[in-house]
C-alpha positions, 0 to 999 in steps of 0.5 A, spaced: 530 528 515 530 523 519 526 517 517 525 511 521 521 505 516 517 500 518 517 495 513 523 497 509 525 489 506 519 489 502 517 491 495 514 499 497 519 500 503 526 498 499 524 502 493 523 507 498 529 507 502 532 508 496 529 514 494 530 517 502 538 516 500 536 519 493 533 525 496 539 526 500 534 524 507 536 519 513 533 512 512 532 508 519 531 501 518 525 500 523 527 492 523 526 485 528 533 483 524 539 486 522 540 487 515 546 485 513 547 493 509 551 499 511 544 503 514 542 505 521 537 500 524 533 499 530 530 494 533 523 492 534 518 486 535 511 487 535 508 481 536 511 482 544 510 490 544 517 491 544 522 496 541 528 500 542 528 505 548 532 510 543 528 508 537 525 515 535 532 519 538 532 524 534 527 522 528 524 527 524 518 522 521 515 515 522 513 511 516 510 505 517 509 500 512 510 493 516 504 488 516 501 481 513 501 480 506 494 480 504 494 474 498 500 471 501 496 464 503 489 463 504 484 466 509 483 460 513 481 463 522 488 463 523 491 467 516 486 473 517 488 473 525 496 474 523 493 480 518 489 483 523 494 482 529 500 484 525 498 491 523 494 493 530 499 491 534 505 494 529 501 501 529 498 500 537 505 500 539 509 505 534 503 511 536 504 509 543 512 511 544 511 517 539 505 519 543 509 518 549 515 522 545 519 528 549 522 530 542 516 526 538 516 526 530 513 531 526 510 526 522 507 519 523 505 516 515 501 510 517 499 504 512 492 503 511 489 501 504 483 502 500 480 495 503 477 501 507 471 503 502 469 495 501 465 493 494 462 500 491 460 498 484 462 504 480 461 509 486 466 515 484 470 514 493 474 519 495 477 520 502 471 522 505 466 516 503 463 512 508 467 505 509 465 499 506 463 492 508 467 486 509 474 483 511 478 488 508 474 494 511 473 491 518 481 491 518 483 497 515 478 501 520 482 498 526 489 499 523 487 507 522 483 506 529 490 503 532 493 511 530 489 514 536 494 515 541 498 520 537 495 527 536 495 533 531 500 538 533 505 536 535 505 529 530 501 529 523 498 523 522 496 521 515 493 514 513 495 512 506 489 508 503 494 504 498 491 501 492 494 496 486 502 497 486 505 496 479 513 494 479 516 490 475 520 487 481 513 483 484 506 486 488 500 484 484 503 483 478 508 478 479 503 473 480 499 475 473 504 476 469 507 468 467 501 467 465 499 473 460 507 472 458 503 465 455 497 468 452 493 466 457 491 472 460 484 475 462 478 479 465 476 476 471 469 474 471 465 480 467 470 485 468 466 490 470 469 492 477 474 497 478 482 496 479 485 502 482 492 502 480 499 506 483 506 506 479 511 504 484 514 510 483 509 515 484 508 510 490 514 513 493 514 519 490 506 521 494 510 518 501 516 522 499 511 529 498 507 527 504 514 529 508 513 535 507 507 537 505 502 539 511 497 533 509 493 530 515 487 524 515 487 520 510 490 520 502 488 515 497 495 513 494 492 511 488 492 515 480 488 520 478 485 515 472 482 508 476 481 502 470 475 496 470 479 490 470 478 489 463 481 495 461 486 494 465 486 486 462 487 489 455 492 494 456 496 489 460 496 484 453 497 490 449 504 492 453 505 484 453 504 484 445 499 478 448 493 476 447 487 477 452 481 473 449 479 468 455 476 470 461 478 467 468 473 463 471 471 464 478 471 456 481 479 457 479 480 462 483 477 460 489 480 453 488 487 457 489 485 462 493 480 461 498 471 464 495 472 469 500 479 472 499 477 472 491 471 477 493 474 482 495 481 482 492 479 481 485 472 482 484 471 488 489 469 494 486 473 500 487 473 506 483 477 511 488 481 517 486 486 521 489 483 528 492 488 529 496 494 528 492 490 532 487 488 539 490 494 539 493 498 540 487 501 532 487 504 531 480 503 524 478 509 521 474 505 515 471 498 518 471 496 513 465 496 505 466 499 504 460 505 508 461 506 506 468 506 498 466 510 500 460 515 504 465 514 497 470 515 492 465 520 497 461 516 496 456 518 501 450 511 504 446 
């Protein structure tokens, strides 16, 4: 297949143009500037609401990665405006050339993230839970909203709610892992909340399914066995051969962070599970967090 990507320079995208080339598919780069690599590119810019007339000629399928980090800087007005506006205006304006496509992709993969459920204690989510609450629940309602334009048939339309990303090359790792490397790792607050973690290789191994397989609406990008945060701690020191005795307070959180980002990225809880991989016959690689920090990490057991 021919697969144009959105968001391929980043930590998910460039793991998954490797595995397209591996699988024997055509990755397209979907980019504001060139990459200096040997792989077809188009151009675009969202912000201006413009891309390439040929972009999808002859595409197969559209996966749309592209967007504001969401822990990139602190939210002040301006940083939740750039987060919003970069996933709206990239989805708004992908949906709309597909939609008015004379030959268009059979299928458009959009991001979105569990965000979407907002803080739910232990409520067991799915992917026909209500949406939550919050920031995060507001603006992954609009970014799977902007899809609209797009119709089943002819393009099937699926909406990753992604969760915690594992990889040894960065995501939410990079940031924990200098201090859990020192033994200074530890739960955040009480610990009680729930993490819903993903390896980066069943990440694109779900995506690479995805193509294939007739799934439509929304697909939690998430493995089958969420963890507290305190489990999640304790493995991660378990791995690291480190260990995990102090908790991390609050006030130092907000004051790196912001009080508003800290809620909802690290305090939020979100016991998600991925129904649709599952009945569908997905097979996770890394169901288990400590083999896949172990697989992240290259850390043998």
């Amino acid at each position: 297949m021919r697969v144009l990507v959105s968001g391929s320079t980043g930590l998910i995208g460039e793991a998954l143009v490797s595995a397209l080339i591996e699988a024997d598919h055509e990755p397209i780069r979907l980019v504001r500037t060139r990459r200096p690599d040997d792989l077809p590119s188009v151009a675009w810019d969202p912000a201006a609401g413009t891309i390439h007339a040929d972009a999808l000629d002859g595409v197969d399928a559209v996966i749309h990665l592209a967007g504001e980090g969401i822990a990139e800087r602190r939210w002040s007005d301006q940083q939740k405006a750039r987060i919003i506006d970069s996933r709206i205006a990239g989805t708004t304006l992908l949906a709309d050339r597909i939609a008015a496509a004379e030959h268009p992709p059979s299928v458009f993969i959009s991001g979105s993230a569990i965000g979407f459920y907002g803080d739910r204690d232990d409520e067991v989510l799915t992917e026909s839970s209500d949406d939550g609450d919050g920031f995060l629940a507001d603006v992954v309602g609009a970014w799977e909203a902007a899809t609209g334009a797009v119709t089943t048939p002819p393009t099937r339309v699926v909406h990753i709610r992604t969760g915690i990303v594992l990889s040894g090359n960065g995501g939410a790792l990079a940031p924990q892992l200098p201090f859990f490397k020192l033994g200074l790792g530890g739960r955040i607050g009480s610990g009680r909340q729930w993490w819903s973690w993903i390896s980066i290789d069943d990440m694109v191994g779900a995506l690479l399914w995805l193509l294939t397989n007739e799934v439509s609406g929304p697909v939690n990008l998430t493995a089958p066995n969420p963890v507290t945060n305190a489990e999640f701690t304790k493995v991660l020191g378990r791995v690291l051969r480190r260990p995990t005795l102090l908790p991390i307070p609050k006030p130092a959180l907000w004051a790196r962070l912001g009080r508003e980002l800290t809620e909802e990225l690290l305090y939020a809880s979100q016991r998600v599970e991925p129904t649709v991989l599952s009945d569908r016959g997905y097979e996770f690689r890394y169901p288990v967090l400590e083999d896949a920090l172990r697989a992240a990490l290259d850390k043998p057991a």
